[in-house]
N, C-alpha and C positions, 0 to 999 in steps of 0.2 A: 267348542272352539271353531273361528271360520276357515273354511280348506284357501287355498292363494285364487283359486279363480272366482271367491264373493269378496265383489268392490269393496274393499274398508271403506270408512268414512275421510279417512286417512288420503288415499289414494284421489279417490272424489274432489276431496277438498283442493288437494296439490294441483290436479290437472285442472279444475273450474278457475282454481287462480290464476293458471297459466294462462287458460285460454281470454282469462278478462282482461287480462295487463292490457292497458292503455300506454304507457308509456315503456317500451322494451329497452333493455340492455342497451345502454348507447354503442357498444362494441359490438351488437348484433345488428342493429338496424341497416334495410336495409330499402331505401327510396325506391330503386328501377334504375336505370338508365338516361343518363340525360339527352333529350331531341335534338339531332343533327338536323341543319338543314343548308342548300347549298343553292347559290344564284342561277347555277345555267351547266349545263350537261359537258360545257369544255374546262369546266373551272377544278379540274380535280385535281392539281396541284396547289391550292389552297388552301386554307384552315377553312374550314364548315363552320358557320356561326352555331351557336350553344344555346339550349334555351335557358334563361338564369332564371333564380326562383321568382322574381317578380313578373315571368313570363314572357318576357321580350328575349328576342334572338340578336345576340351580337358575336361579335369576333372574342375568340377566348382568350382570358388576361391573368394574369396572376395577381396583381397588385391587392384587387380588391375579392381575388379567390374565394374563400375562408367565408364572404358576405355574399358570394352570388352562386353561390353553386353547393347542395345539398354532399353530404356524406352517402355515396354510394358503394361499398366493400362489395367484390367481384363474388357472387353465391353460391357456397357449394353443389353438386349434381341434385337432382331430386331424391328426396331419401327412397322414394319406392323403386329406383333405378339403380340405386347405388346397392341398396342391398343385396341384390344379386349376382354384386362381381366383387373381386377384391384390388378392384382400380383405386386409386386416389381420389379423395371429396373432390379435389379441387376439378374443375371444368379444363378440357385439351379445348386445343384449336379448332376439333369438329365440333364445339358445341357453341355453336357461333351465338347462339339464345343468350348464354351464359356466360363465356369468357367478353372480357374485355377488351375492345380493341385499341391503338394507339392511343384515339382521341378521348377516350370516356378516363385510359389510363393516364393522360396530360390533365383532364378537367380534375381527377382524384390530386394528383400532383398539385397542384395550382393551388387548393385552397390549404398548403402549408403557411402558415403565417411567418410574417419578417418578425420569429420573435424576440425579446431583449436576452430571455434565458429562455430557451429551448430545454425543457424539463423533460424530454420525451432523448435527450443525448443522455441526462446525468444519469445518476446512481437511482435515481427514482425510476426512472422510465426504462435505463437498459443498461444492464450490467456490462455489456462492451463498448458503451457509448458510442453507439453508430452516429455516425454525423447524416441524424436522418436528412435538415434542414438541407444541405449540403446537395446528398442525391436525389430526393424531393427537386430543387431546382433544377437539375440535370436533366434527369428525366422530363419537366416539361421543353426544357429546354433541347427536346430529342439528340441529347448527347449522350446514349447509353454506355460507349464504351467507357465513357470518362467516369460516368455513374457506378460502371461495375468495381473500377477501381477503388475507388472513393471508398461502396462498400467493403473491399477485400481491406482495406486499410486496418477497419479495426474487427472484421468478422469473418475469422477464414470458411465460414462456411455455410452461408446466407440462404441455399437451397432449404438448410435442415432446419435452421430458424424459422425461414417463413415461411413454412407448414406445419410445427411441431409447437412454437413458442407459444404462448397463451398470449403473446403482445402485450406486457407492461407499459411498453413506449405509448400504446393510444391511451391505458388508462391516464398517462401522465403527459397528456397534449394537451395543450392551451386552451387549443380553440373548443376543446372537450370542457371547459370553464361555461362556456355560453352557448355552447352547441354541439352536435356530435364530432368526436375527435378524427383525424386524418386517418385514412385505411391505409394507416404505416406497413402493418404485414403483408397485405395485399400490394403493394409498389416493390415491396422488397425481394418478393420470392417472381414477379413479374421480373426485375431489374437481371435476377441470375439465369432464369431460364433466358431470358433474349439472351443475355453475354452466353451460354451456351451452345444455344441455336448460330450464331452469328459467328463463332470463333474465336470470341474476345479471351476466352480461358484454355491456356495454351501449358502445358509444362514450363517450371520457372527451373531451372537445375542452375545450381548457384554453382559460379565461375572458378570459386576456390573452396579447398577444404582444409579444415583447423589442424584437422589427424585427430584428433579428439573424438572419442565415442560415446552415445547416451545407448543406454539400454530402458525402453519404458515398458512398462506391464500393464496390460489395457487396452485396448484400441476403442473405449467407447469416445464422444465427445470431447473430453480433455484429455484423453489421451493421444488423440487424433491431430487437436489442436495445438499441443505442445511438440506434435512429433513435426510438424510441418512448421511451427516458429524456430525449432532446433536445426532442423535439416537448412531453410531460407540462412539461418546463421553460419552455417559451413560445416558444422560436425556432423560424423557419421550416424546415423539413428537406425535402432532397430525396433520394432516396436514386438513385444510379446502377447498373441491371444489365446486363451485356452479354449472356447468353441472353436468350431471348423472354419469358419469366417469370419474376416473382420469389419470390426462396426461396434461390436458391443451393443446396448439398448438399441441402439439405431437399429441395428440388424433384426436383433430378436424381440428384442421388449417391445418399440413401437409396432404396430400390426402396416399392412401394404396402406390400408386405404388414408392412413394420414402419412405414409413417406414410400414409396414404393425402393424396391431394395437395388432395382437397377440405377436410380438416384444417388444412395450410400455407393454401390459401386466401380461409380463411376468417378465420383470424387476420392477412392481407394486408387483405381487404375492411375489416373492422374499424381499422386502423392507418390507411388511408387515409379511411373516414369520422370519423378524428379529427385531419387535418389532414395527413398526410404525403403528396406524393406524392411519385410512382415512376416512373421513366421505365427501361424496358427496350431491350434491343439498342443500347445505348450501351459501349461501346466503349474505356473512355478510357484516353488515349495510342496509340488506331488512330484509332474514326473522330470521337472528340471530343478537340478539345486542351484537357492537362491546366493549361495555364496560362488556360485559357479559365475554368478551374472556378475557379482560385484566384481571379479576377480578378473573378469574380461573387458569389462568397459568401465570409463574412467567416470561414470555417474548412473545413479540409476532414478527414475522417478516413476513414482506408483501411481498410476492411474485407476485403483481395481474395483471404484464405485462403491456402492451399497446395498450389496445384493443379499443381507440375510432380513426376509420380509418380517414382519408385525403379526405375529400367530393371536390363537386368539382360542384361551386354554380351557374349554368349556364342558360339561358333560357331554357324552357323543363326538368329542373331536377326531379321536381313529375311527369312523365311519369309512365305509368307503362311498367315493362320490364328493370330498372337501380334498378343495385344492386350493394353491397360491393361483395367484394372480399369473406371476409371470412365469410358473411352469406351465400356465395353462394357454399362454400369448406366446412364450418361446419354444413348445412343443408343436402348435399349431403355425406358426412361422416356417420351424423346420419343413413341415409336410409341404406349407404350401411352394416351397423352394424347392424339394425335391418331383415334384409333381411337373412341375414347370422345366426339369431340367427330361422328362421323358419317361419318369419312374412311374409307374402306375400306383393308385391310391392300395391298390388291392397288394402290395408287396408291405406297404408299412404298417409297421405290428401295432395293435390295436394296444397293446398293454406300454407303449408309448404313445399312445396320443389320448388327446381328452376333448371328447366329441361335446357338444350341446345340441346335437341334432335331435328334436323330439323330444326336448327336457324339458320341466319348468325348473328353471334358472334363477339364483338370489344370488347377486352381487353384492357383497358385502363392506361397506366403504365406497364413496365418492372418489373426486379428482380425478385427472386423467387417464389415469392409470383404470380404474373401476370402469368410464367411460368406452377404454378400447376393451374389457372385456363384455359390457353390453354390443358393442361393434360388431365383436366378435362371434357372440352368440347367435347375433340376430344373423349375420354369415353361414352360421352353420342352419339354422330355420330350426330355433328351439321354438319349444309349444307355447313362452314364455318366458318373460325374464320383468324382474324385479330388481330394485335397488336400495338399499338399506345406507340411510343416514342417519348418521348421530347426533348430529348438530340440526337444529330448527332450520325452518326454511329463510334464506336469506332477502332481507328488504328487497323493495325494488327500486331505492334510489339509494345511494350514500349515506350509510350512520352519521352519527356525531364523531365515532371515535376513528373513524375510515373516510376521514379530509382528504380532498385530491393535492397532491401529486402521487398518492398510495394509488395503488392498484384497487379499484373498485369492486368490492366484495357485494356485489347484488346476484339478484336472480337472473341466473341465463339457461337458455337449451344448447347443451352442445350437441352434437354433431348424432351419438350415440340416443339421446333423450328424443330429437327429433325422429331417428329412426322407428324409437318403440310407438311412437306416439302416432305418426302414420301409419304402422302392419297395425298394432291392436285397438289405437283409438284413445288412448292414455298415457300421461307421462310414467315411466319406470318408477319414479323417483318413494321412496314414504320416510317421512323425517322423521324429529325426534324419536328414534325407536333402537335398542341394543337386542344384541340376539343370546336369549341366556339358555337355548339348550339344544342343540342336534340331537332329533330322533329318528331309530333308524329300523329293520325289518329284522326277521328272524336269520337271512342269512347277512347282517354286518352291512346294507347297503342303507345310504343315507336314504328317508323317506319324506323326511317334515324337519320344519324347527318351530323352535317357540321364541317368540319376540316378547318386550315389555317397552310402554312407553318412558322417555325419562323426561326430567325435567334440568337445566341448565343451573347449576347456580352458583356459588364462588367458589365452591370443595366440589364441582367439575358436576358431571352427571349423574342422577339421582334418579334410580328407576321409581315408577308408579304404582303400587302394590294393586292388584285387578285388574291390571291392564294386561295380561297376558293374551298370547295368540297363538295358536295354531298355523303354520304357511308348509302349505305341500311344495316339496321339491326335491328330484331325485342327482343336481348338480347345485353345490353350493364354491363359490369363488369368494375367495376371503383377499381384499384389495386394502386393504389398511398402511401402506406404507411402508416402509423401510428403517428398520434403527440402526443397521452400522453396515460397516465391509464386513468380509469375512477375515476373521480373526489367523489362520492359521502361516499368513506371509509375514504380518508383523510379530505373531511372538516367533517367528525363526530370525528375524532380525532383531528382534529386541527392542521394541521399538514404542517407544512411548505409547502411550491414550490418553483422551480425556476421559470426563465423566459420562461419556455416550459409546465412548466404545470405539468413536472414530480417532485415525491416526494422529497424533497432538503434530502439528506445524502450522506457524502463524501464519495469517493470510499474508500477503504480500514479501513474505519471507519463504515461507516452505520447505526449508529442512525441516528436516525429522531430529530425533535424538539420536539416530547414527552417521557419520559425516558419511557428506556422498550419498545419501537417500533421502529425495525429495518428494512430497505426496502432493496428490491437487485432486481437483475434482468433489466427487457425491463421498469416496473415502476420507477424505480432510472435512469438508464445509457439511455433512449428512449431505441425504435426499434432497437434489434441489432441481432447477430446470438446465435442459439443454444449452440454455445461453449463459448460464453460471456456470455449466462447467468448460464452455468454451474460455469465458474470461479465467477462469485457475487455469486452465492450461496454457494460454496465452501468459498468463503472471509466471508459472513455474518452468517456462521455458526461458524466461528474463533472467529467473533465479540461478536456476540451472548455469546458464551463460556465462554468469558472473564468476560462478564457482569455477567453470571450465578454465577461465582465462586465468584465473590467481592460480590453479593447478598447473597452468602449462607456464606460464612465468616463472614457478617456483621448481621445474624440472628442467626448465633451461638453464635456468639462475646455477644447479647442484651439476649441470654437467663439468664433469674432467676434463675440459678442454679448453685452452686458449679461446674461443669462439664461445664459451657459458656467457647467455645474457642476449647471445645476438638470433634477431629473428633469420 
C-alpha cells in the first residue's frame, strides 16, 4: 500500500485537470480591474472614463452595462498571506491592489440588466429575495444610504451573507445565460460595510411595545433573525444560548477568516441596544426547565439548528486523533477568542483543543464545512492535509440535468483548495473514494486509514474491489454533514418529528404540535445555508406575530371588566 505523501494517480489527475481548465467557474472568474482614465489633473470631480471591452474609453453607463464591461468580483488576499493570520479572505482598505474602489464598484453595479424577471430576487437565486436589481441601481447610482435600506428590507443581516453565502443569486443571474453573472456578493457585503463605516446603521428601538413576550432558543442565524423581526414588532424578546456567546455557527462553526467574530458582534451589540436581550450558557432542558420558559413567556420558538453530525461507523473509529468537524472548528474558535482577549495559549488545556500543527490531515467530506477545516489546518501549519470525496469530480460546465436558474454544480476552488495548492503545489481534493477502515498504533492513536475507490450508480456507491489504499495520517476530521437537532428539547416538549429526525412544522406555518412552540431554521428545514435560515426566521417571526395577536385579543376579550375588548 502507498503511504499519503506518494502522489496517487488520483491526486495527479484532479490537480492536472485543475490546472488545464480553460474555461473556470463563471462564479470564480476573475478579469482585473477595469482602466480608469481622466482628462486633466483639475477634473477630479468627475466620472473617469472606463475602458469597455471593445477598448475604447468613455464615460460609464449603465444602460448598455452587462455588454461593455467584463465581470470583475473583488479577489480574495493572496492565499500564501492569508495563511498566516486568521484575518478575513476578503481584502481591507490597506490593500488598495485588491479592494475595490467606488468606481470599479459602480462599473460591477452597472452591468445588472433591466431584467423582465430577475431570477437572481426569486426562490431560485435567493431564499430572502433581495431586491438585488433594486440596490444594484443604487449603488451606481452613489445612493448608498438608500441601498442599505433597500437591503435591510428583506436581509437583516447582509454583512453575514456576503461573506458566508455560496451566492445562488449569481448562479441564477441572466446575464450568467450569455456571460459571466453580476458579482451580486461582492456589492452586497461592499453595500453594509459602507452603511457601517458611514453611520447609516444606527439602533432602530421600536416606539411601542405589545407586552407580549417570545422566548427563543438559539441565537444562531434564525434565531438571530426572528429575534430582531419580533422585537421591530413591539414584543419583548429574549433570546436563549447555551455556549458562552452568542451567534451560534456564526460564532463557533464558521472560522475568522470567512466572518471575523468582531463582525457577529457587532451586529449582537446593536440588536441588544434595540431592546433584545440575550442571556448565554443556558442550557435549556439541562440546566433550565423548558416548562419554566413556556410558563413565563407567552411563545416560545426553537431556533436550536442541527448540530448532531453524520459519524461514520467503521473499524478503528474509537482511535484516538478522529474528530467532528465542528468540535474541531468550535474548539479552535474558542482559543482563538480567548487568546485575543489576553489569555495566553500556554493556559489552555491541551485535552481541549485539537491542534493540526505537524499532522498529516484527511478531511473527510467536501462542502463548506470540510473546506473551513482544510482553512483550518493549513492555520495551524499541518505537514499536510488531504480531502476525501465521495462523489466524482464535478463537470466543468453545466449538466443536462443542473439547467440554469439552479445553482451551477461545476468545478471550483474555494478559498481552502486554493490555499493547499499554493503551500504544497496540489489540490487537496481526491474523488470517488470511501474510507472503509481506521488504523491505529499500539498505544490506541490514529496512524493510517485505508480508502477504496467507488463507483456511482442508481443503489448510490459501490466500492471497487482492489482498489484499496493505505494513507498515513495521525489527524482524521470527519465533515460529512448533519442529520438532525438534538433530540432532547423536543421530546421534553413532546413534540412531533418527521422522518429525519427534524422537529415536524410546516414551512410557512411553523407551529409545532404543541401550541405556543414555533421551530425554524436548520432544526425544522435539516442542514441548510445561512440565508435559509435567515428566511425561516424572518417566516417564524410572522408566524409567531400572528399567534401573539389572537392571544392578546382573546385575553382582553375574557377580561372582567366593563373595558373587555378595548385596546
Amino acid at each position: 500500500m502507498l503511504s499519503l505523501r506518494s502522489v496517487s494517480r488520483f491526486r495527479a489527475t484532479n490537480f492536472a485537470r485543475m490546472m488545464s481548465i480553460k474555461t473556470p467557474n463563471p462564479i470564480d472568474v476573475d478579469t482585473g480591474k477595469h482602466e480608469l482614465w481622466r482628462e486633466g489633473i483639475n477634473d477630479h470631480d468627475n466620472e473617469p472614463m472606463v475602458r469597455r471591452r471593445d477598448g475604447t474609453l468613455q464615460p460609464l453607463e449603465k444602460l448598455r452595462g452587462f455588454i461593455n464591461y467584463q465581470r470583475n468580483p473583488e479577489p480574495y488576499r493572496d492565499p500564501l498571506e492569508r495563511v498566516t493570520d486568521w484575518g478575513e479572505l476578503n481584502p481591507t482598505s490597506e490593500d488598495i491592489d485588491l479592494k475595490h474602489n467606488e468606481t470599479e464598484r459602480k462599473v460591477q453595479a452597472a452591468r445588472c440588466m433591466d431584467c423582465g424577471t430577475p431570477f437572481c430576487s426569486t426562490h431560485s437565486g435567493c431564499p430572502v429575495n433581495n431586491k438585488i436589481p433594486e440596490w444594484n441601481t443604487l449603488v451606481y447610482e452613489d445612493q448608498m444610504q438608500s441601498a442599505i435600506d433597500r437591503l435591510h428590507s428583506t436581509n437583516n443581516f447582509p454583512e453575514f451573507t456576503g461573506r458566508v453565502c455560496p451566492a445562488p443569486c449569481e448562479g441564477a443571474c441572466v446575464a450568467g445565460l450569455v456571460d459571466n453573472p453580476v458579482t451580486i456578493k461582492n456589492i452586497e457585503y461592499a453595500i453594509v460595510d459602507k452603511a457601517w463605516e458611514d453611520g447609516y446603521i444606527v439602533p432602530r428601538v421600536p416606539k411601542t411595545r405589545t407586552g407580549m413576550s417570545v422566548a427563543i432558543v438559539g441565537s444562531g442565524p434564525s434565531g438571530l433573525a426572528a429575534a430582531d423581526q419580533l422585537n421591530q414588532m413591539g414584543h419583548n424578546v429574549t433570546v436563549f444560548e447555551r455556549e458562552d456567546r452568542i451567534g451560534g455557527l456564526l460564532m463557533y462553526g464558521i472560522p475568522n477568516m470567512k466572518l471575523s467574530k468582531d463582525t457577529v458582534d457587532r451586529r449582537v451589540d446593536l440588536l441588544r441596544q434595540e431592546g433584545i436581550e440575550f442571556v448565554t450558557n443556558a442550557n435549556i432542558g439541562e440546566n433550565i426547565d423548558i416548562n419554566e420558559l413556556r410558563s413565563n413567556f407567552d411563545a416560545l420558538t426553537l431556533c436550536i439548528g442541527a448540530t448532531m453530525p453524520r459519524d461514520l461507523p467503521i473499524p478503528g473509529r474509537d482511535l484516538k486523533g478522529i474528530h467532528f468537524a465542528m468540535e474541531f472548528l468550535t474548539k479552535n474558535q474558542k482559543r482563538l477568542l480567548m487568546t485575543s482577549e489576553g489569555a495566553l495559549e500556554s493556559t489552555w488545556s491541551k485535552d481541549d483543543f485539537i491542534t493540526a500543527a505537524g499532522k498529516d490531515v484527511i478531511v473527510i467530506g467536501g462542502g463548506d464545512t470540510g473546506t473551513d477545516c482544510i482553512g483550518t489546518s493549513m492555520r495551524h501549519r499541518c505537514r499536510s492535509v488531504t480531502n476525501f470525496e465521495l462523489m466524482p469530480v464535478p463537470p466543468n460546465e453545466r449538466a443536462e440535468d443542473n439547467p440554469w436558474p439552479q445553482w451551477p454544480r461545476v468545478y471550483g476552488v474555494d478559498y481552502g483548495h486554493a490555499e493547499v495548492a499554493a503551500v504544497f503545489g496540489e489540490d487537496p481534493r481526491v474523488y470517488s473514494v470511501m474510507t472503509k477502515e481506521f488504523l491505529g498504533d499500539e498505544d490506541g492513536n490514529l496512524r493510517a486509514l485505508v480508502t477504496q475507490e467507488v463507483e456511482i450508480t442508481d443503489k448510490g456507491p459501490v466500492p471497487i474491489d482492489g482498489t484499496e489504499k493505505e494513507w498515513e495520517t495521525d489527524l482524521a476530521i470527519l465533515s460529512m454533514g448533519f442529520i438532525a437537532p438534538e433530540s432532547y428539547v423536543s421530546d421534553e416538549l413532546g413534540l412531533e418529528v418527521d422522518q429525519r429526525n427534524n422537529i415536524h412544522a410546516i414551512y410557512g406555518d411553523y407551529r409545532t404540535s404543541t401550541e405556543g412552540v414555533f421551530a425554524a431554521g436548520d432544526c425544522r428545514r435539516g442542514q441548510s445555508l445561512v440565508v435559509w435560515a435567515i428566511n425561516e426566521g424572518r417566516g417564524v417571526a410572522d408566524a409567531c406575530n400572528a399567534f401573539l395577536e389572537k392571544k392578546k385579543e382573546a385575553e382582553m376579550g375574557s377580561a372582567d371588566s366593563k373595558f373587555a375588548g378595548l385596546v
